[in-house]
C-alpha positions in Angstrom: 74.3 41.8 83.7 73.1 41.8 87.1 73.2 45.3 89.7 76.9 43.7 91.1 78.1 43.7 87.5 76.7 47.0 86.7 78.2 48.5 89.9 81.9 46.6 89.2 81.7 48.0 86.0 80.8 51.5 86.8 83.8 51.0 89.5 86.2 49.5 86.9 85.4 52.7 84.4 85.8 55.1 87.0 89.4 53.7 88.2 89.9 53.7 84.2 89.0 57.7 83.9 90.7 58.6 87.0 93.9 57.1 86.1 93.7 58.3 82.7 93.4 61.7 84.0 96.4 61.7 86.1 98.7 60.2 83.3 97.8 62.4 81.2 98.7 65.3 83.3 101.5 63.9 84.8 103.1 63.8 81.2 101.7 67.2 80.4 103.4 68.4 83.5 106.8 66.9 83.4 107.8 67.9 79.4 105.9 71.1 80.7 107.8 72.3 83.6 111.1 70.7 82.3 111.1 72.7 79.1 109.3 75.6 81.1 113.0 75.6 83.4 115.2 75.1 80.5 113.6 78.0 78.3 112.5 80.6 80.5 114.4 79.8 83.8 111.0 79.3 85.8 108.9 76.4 87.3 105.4 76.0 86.2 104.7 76.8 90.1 106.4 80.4 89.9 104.7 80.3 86.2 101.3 79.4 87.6 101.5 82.2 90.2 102.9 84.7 88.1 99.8 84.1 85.9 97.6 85.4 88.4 99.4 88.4 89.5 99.3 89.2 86.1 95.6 89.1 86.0 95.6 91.6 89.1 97.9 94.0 88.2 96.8 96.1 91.1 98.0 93.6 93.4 96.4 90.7 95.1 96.0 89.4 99.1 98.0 86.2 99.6 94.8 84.2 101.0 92.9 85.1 97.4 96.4 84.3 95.7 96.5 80.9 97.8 92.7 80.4 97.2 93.5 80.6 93.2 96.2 78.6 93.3 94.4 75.9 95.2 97.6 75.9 97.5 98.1 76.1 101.0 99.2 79.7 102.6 102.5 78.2 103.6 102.6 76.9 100.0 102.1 80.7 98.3 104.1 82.3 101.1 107.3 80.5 100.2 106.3 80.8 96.7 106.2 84.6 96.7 109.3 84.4 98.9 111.2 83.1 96.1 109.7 85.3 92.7 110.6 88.4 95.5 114.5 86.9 95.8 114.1 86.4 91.7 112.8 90.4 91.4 109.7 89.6 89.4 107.2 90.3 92.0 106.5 92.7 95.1 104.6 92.3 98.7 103.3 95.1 100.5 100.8 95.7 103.4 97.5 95.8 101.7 95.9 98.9 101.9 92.6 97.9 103.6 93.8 95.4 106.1 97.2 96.2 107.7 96.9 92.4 108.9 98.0 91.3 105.5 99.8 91.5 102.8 99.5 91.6 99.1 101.7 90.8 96.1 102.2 92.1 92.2 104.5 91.7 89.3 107.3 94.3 89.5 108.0 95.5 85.5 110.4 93.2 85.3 108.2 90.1 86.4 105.6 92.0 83.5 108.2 91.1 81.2 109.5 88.0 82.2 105.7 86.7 82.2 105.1 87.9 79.2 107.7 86.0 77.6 107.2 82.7 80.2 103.6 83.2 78.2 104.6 83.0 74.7 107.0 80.3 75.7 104.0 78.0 77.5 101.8 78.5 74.8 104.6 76.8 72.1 105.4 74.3 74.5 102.4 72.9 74.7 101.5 73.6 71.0 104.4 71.2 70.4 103.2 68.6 73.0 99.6 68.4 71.8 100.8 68.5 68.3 99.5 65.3 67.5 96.1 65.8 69.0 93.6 67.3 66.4 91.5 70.5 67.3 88.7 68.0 66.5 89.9 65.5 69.7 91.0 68.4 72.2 87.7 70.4 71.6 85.7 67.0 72.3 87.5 66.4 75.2 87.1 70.0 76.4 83.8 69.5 76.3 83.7 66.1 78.2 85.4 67.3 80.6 83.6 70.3 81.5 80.5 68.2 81.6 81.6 66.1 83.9 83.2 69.1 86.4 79.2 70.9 85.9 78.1 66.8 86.7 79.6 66.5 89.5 79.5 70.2 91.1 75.9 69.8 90.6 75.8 66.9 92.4 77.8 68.9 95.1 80.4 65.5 95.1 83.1 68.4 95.5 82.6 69.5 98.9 
């Protein structure tokens, strides 16, 4: 096979992993966040952001809530916005910069989480059920690989 074949070929197989990748979460996501709503009342969005207040119970800045989210401020602000109108979680001016603000589970949200948790975890224990611990640890594995690959290879900006 000559270097143009090679190169298609490479091209052809990383079209193949991309789109593999994003079916596969796609499905993940949809069953997720449907049975996520219809079992616990919240999004995986709220879900996702409760998860990391609950990591910093002591409150955390929107920008480093935004930054873990891998969302835009906007994105967090209407996020918060809504868990606040829900009761689950606070915002108050941080303590060492007056210019902002940060946000935390109210006892309530503790509670709610904890049970959104428990929830998420047999939800996707029934969606994976048919995927071995062999198969999900090998692809674990790939997959980390290739993240350390290519944020070696600084391809990730």
């Amino acid at each position: 096979m000559g270097e143009t074949g090679k190169s298609d070929a490479r091209q052809l197989n990383q079209t193949r992993f991309w789109l593999s990748v994003l079916r596969l979460h796609s499905d993940i996501f949809a069953e997720l966040n449907k049975r996520m709503q219809d079992e616990v009342g919240l999004s995986l969005a709220k879900f996702d952001a409760m998860a990391q207040l609950a990591r910093t119970p002591e409150g955390i800045s929107m920008g480093q809530l935004s930054s873990a989210l891998k969302v835009s401020n906007g994105n967090v602000s209407g996020l918060v916005t809504r868990l606040i109108k829900d009761g689950l979680v606070i915002k108050a001016m941080s303590t060492e910069d007056r210019r902002s603000f940060s946000a935390r589970l109210t006892e309530s949200g503790e509670q709610k989480f904890l049970m959104a948790r428990d929830a998420h975890n047999s939800i996707l224990a029934d969606i994976l059920q048919q995927v071995s611990d062999e198969e999900l640890t090998a692809a674990n594995t790939a997959l980390r690989e290739i993240l350390e690959e290519m944020h070696a290879g600084d391809t990730l900006g």
